[in-house]
N, C-alpha and C positions, 0 to 999 in steps of 0.2 A: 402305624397301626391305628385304626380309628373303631371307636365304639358302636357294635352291633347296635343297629336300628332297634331293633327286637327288644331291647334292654333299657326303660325309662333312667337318663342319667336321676341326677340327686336336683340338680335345680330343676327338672324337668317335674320331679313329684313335688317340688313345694310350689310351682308356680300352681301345678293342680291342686291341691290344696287349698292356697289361698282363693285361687277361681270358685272352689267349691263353697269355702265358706261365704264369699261373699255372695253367691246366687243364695244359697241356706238364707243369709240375713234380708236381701231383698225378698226371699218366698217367704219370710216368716214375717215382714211387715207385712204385705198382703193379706194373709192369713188372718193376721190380729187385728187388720182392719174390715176381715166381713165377719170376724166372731163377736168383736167388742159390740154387744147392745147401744144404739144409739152414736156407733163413730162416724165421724164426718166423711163424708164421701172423697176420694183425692182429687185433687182439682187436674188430673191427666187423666182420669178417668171420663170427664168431658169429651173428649177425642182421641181417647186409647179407643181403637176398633178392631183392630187385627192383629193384638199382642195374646202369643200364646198364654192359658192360666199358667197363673205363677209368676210370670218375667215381670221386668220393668224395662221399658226401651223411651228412649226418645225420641225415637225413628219416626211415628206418627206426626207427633207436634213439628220435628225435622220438616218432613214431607207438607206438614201444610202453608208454613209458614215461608220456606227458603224463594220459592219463586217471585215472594215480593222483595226481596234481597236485592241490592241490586251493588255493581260495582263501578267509582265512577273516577271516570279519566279527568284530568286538567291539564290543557298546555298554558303555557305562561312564556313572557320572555324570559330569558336566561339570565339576563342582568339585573331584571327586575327579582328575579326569584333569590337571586344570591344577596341582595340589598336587603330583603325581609328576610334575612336569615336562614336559607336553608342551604343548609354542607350535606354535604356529603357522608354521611353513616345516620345523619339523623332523621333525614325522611322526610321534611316536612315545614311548613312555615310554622315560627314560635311567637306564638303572642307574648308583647313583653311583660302581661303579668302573670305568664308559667315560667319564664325565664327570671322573674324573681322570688317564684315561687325554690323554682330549682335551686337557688342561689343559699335561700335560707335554709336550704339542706342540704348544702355545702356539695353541688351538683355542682357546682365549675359555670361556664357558662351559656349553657342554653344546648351545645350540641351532645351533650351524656344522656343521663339513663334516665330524666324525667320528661313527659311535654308529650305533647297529640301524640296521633299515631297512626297519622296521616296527612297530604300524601306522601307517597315514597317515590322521591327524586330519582330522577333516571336523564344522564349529561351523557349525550352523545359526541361532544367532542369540546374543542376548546370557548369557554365561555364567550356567551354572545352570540356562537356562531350556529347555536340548534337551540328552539324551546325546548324548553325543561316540562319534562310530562310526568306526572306525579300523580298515583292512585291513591280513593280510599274510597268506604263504604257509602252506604244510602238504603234506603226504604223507600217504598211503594206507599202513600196513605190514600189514594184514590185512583176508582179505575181508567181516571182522565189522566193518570200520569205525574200527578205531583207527588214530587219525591222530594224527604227530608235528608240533612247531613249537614257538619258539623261547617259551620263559616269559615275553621282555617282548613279547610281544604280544597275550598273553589277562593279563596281569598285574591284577588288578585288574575285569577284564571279569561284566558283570550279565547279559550273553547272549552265547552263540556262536555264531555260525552258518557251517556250511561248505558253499561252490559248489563242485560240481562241472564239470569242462570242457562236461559236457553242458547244464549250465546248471540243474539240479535243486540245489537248497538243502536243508540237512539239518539239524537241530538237533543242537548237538553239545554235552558236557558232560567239565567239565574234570575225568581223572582224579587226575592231581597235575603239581606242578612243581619244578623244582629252578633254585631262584634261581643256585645255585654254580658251576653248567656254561647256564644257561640253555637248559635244556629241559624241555620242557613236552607231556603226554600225553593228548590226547582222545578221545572215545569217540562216534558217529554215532549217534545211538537208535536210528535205523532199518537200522543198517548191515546189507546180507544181498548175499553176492554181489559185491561191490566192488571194482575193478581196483584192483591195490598192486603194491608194490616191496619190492625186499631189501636190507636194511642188508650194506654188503659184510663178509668177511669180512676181506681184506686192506687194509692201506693205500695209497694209490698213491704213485706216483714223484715225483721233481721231474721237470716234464716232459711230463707226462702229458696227453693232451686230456679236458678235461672237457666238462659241457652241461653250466646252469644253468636249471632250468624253474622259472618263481614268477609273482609279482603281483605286478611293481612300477610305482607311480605308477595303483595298480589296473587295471591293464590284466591282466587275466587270460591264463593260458596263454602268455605271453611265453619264447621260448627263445635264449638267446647261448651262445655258445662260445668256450673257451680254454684255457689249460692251468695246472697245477698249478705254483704260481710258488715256494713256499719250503713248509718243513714244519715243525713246531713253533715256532710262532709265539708269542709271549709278547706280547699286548699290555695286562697289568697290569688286567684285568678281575675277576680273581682267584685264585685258587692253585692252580686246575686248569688254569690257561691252556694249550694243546696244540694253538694253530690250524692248519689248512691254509689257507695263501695261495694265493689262486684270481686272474689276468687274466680272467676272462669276466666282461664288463658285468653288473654287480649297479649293482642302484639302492634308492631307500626302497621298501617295499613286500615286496623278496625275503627280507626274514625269514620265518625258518621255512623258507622251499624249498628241493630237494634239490639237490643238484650230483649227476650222476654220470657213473662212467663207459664207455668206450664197449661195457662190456657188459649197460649198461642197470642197474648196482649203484649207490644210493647210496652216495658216498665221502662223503660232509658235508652237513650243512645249513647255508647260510648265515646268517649271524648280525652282521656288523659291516663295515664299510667306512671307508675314509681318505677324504675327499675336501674337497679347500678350495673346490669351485664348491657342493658340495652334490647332485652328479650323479657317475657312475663316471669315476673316472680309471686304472683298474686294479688296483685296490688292494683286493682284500677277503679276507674271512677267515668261512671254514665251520669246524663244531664237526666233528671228526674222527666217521666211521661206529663207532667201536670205543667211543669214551666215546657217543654216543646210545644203544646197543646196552646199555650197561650199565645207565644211568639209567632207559633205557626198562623192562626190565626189572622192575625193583625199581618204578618207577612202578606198573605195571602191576598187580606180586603186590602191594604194600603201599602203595600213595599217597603213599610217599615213599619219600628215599635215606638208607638208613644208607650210615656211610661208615667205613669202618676207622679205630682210633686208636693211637699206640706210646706219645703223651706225652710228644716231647721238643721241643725247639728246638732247629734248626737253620740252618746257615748257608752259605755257596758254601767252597768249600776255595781259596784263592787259591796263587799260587806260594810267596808267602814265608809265607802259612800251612803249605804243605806242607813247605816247609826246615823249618817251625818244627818240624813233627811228624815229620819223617826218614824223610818216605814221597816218594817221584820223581814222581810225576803230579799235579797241581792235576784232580783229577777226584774225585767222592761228595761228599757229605754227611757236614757238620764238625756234632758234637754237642754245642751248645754248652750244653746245661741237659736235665737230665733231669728230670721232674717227678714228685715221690713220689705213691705209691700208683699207678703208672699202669704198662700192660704193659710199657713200656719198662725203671720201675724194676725190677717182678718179672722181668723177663730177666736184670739185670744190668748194662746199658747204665751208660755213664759217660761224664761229661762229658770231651773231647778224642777219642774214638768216631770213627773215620770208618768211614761204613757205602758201600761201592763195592758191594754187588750185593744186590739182593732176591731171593730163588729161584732163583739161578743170571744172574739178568738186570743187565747191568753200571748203575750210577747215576750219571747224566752231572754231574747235580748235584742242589742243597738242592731245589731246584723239581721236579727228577724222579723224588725218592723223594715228595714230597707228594703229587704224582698220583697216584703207585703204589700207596701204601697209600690215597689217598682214593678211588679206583676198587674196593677189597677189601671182602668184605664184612666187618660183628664178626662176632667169633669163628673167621678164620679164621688159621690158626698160621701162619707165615713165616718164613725160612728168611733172617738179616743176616749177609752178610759182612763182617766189618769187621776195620779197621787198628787196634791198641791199642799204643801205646810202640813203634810200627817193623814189631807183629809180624800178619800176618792169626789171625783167629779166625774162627768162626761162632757165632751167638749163634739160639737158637729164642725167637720171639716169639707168641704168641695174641694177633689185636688186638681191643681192647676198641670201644665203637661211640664216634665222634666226639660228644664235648657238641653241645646245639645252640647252645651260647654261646662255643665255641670253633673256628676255624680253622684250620687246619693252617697253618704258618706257617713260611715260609723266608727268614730275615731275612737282609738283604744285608751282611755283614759288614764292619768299616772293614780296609782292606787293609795298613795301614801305621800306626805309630806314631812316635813319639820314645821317649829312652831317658833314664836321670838314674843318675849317681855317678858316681866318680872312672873316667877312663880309657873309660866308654860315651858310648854317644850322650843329649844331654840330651830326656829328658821336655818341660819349661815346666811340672810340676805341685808345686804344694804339696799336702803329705801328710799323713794325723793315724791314729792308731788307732781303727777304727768305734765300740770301746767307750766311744773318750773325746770324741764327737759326738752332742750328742742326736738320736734317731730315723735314727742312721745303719745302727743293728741294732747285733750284737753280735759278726760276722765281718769278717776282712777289713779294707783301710784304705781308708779315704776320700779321697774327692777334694776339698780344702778352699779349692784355687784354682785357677788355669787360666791360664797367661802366654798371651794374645789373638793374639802370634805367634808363637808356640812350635810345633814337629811337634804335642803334642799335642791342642791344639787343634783343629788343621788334619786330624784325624784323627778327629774326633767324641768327645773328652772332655771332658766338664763338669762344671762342680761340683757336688756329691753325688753320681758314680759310684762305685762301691764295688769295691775291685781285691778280687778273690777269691783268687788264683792266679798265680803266677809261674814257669813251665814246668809242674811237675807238683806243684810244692808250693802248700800254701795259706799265706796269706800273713795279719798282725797288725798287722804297724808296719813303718813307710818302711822301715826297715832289711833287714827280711824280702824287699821287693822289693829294693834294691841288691842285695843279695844272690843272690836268683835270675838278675837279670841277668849278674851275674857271673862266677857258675857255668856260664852258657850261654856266655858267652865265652870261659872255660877251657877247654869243652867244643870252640870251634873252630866253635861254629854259627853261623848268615848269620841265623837271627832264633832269637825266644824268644817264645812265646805266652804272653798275658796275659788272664784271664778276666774280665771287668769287668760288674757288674749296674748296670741304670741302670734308668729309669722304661719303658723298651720293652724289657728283660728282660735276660737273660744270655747276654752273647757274646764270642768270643773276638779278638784283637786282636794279629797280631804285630805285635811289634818287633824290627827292624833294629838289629844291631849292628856293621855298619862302618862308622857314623859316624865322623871323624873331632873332631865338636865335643866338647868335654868341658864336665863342669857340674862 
């Protein structure tokens, strides 16, 4: 027996319902925004032309944008592709700092539910014996044909080829890439005339409604929506990490493709996704339109990215690093090593340095002056505000161009120590003078042992660290440090920074002095 037509079942009137309300709620923003005196016009109303009154569609913005869409093939060899990592269910070459991104999130290793998302591996038979042809997204920025998308997707790639929505295929040829922001710039041989899009020039909101148009699970011209979920995202990719977090369904495949929005402006291309099924859970993450803009750029004039250099190491400014340094906000970059011969030294830079603004622009932290300057081109001069002994300075820097065997590097400092002498808080270290430890150098005292449950250990010291520094003095023998500690307590301060080199470089370390234990 099956239920008359004729007769709305029960989920059949609540799906109308709900339909009803929500069109209700979309007519009733509309409504409140041509009654409310002085409301801001929608920015879809730019290119809303043939939406009946009342609705809201994104069919418009759809229809204008999708043709610069584009979807792009890679073959690869087979053995080559399986050496950079890509299996089978994951779709994709894994760069290995999303696979320790994945790692820290207890994702297993590299082939589960975190990492690009694209391309999507396709093995026609037993390894070696067929390329591996692997899809994912791209864009149109010119009507000459140059088309953006994500470096691990053409990474390694023997052919490229890019479909257009209209279904015509084009030979495309990679002009460079830049592993370090993962992006990647190609050129159409035949490009002439070609629908594109424009990298925006602002950033958006949290908040914001985006579109997402790509080729995921190769289904070409696929569009979802949703909106801009967090903004500078860091998820340990690498040192320019700067993501926009996006809710609009991304899946494998939408590497390289554009989000944008609703004035039809590329805000991002996606690049990365969280997901423990292996499918969207809401969770992704596009490379901001302002860093594409830049790499594309430089891609384009030189086939590659110089990146600005200053040559120092640095680190996050904690709170009781900032006691330590007599400055009130745990905000900029703590300069924990200045490296000779480098613009940094010829500035003048010195280690204890907090630099809070580049060119007028404030520095939230170690990580956002590394962007800053690795977005710069060499040889452009800049303008360091910085803290020195309590007091602001301005320091003129000309950056040199980054080694290509060097990183810009914002090491995560240890936030807290232990302390040692009479009347401080106890260290747990045994001490010696450097000059009297072979290979321990000829500054500074060394680290000759390490009490297992002492603060210091629990703090990141180990044996053969090398104390440089104890507030602003350099330091010889144990004493030298009791000493500095001391002074810092006379002084009435809540910590003392302590400079220590070890085998991952030179950084600073306060120490807490209202301990009550005594050594």
């Amino acid at each position: 027996m099956t239920r008359s037509s004729n007769t709305p079942s029960v989920t059949k009137r609540r799906r109308q319902a709900l339909l009803a309300g929500v069109f209700g709620l979309a007519i009733a923003g509309v409504v409140a925004g041509e009654l409310i005196p002085g409301a801001a016009t929608p920015a879809f109303a730019q290119i809303t032309t043939s939406q009946p009154a009342g609705t809201f569609s994104f069919a418009d913005i759809v229809e204008k944008v999708s043709p610069a869409v584009v979807s792009v093939k890679v073959k690869k060899d087979a053995g080559e592709a399986v050496a950079m990592g890509e299996g089978p269910g994951m779709g994709g070459n894994i760069p290995p700092q999303i696979e320790q991104f994945m790692r820290r999130f207890g994702f297993g290793d590299g082939q589960g539910p975190m990492g690009p998302m694209g391309p999507r591996g396709q093995r026609g038979g037993p390894r070696g014996e067929r390329p591996v042809v692997g899809q994912g997204s791209g864009f149109i920025i010119s009507a000459d044909g140059y088309v953006v998308t994500n470096n691990h997707v053409v990474d390694g790639a023997d052919e490229v080829d890019v479909t257009t929505t209209d279904g015509k295929e084009h030979v495309a040829k990679v002009i460079g890439t830049d592993p370090r922001t993962d992006v990647a710039l190609l050129k159409i041989t035949d490009g002439k005339d070609l629908p594109w899009v424009k990298l925006a020039d602002s950033a958006p909101r949290v908040g914001d409604w985006v579109i997402a148009v790509g080729n995921p699970f190769g289904l070409g011209g696929t569009v979802t929506a949703g909106i801009v979920s967090a903004r500078g995202r860091d998820i340990g990719s690498g040192p320019y990490d700067d993501f926009i977090q996006i809710d609009a369904p991304i899946n494998r495949g939408n590497s390289g493709g554009p989000t944008f929005s609703l004035n039809g402006e590329v805000i991002g291309m996606n690049t990365a996704i969280v997901s423990p099924s292996g499918g969207n859970v809401g969770i992704a993450f596009a490379i901001p339109s302002e860093t594409v803009k830049t790499v594309v750029n430089q891609l384009r004039e030189n086939g590659s990215v110089a990146r600005g250099y200053i040559g120092v190491q640095i680190q996050p400014v904690t709170e009781e690093l900032a006691s330590g340094l007599g400055i009130k906000e745990a905000e900029g970059a703590l300069v924990a090593q200045v490296q000779p011969n480098t613009p940094g030294a010829k500035a003048g830079l010195k280690a204890g340095d907090v630099v809070v603004k580049l060119n007028n622009e404030a520095i939230k932290d170690a990580r956002d002056l590394t962007r800053k300057v690795g977005m710069l081109k060499p040889g452009t001069e800049v303008q360091l505000a910085i803290i020195r002994d309590a007091k602001p300075m301005t320091v003129s820097v000309k950056l040199d161009q980054l080694p290509n065997d060097k990183v810009a590097r914002a090491d995560q400092g240890e936030d807290d120590a232990g302390g040692m002498g009479k009347d401080l808080p106890r260290l747990g270290l045994q001490l010696a003078p450097a000059k009297s430890v072979d290979g321990a150098g000829g500054e500074g005292v060394v680290v000759t042992g390490v009490d297992p449950n002492g603060p210091a250990a629990a703090r990141g010291f180990r044996t053969g660290d090398v104390i440089l520094k104890v507030g602003d003095k350099s330091v010889t023998t144990p004493k030298d440090v009791r000493d500095g500690l001391a002074a810092a307590k006379a002084e009435n301060r809540k910590a003392v920074l302590i400079q220590v080199k070890s085998e991952q470089g030179v950084r600073f370390v306060a120490i807490t002095l209202d301990s009550k234990a005594k050594g």
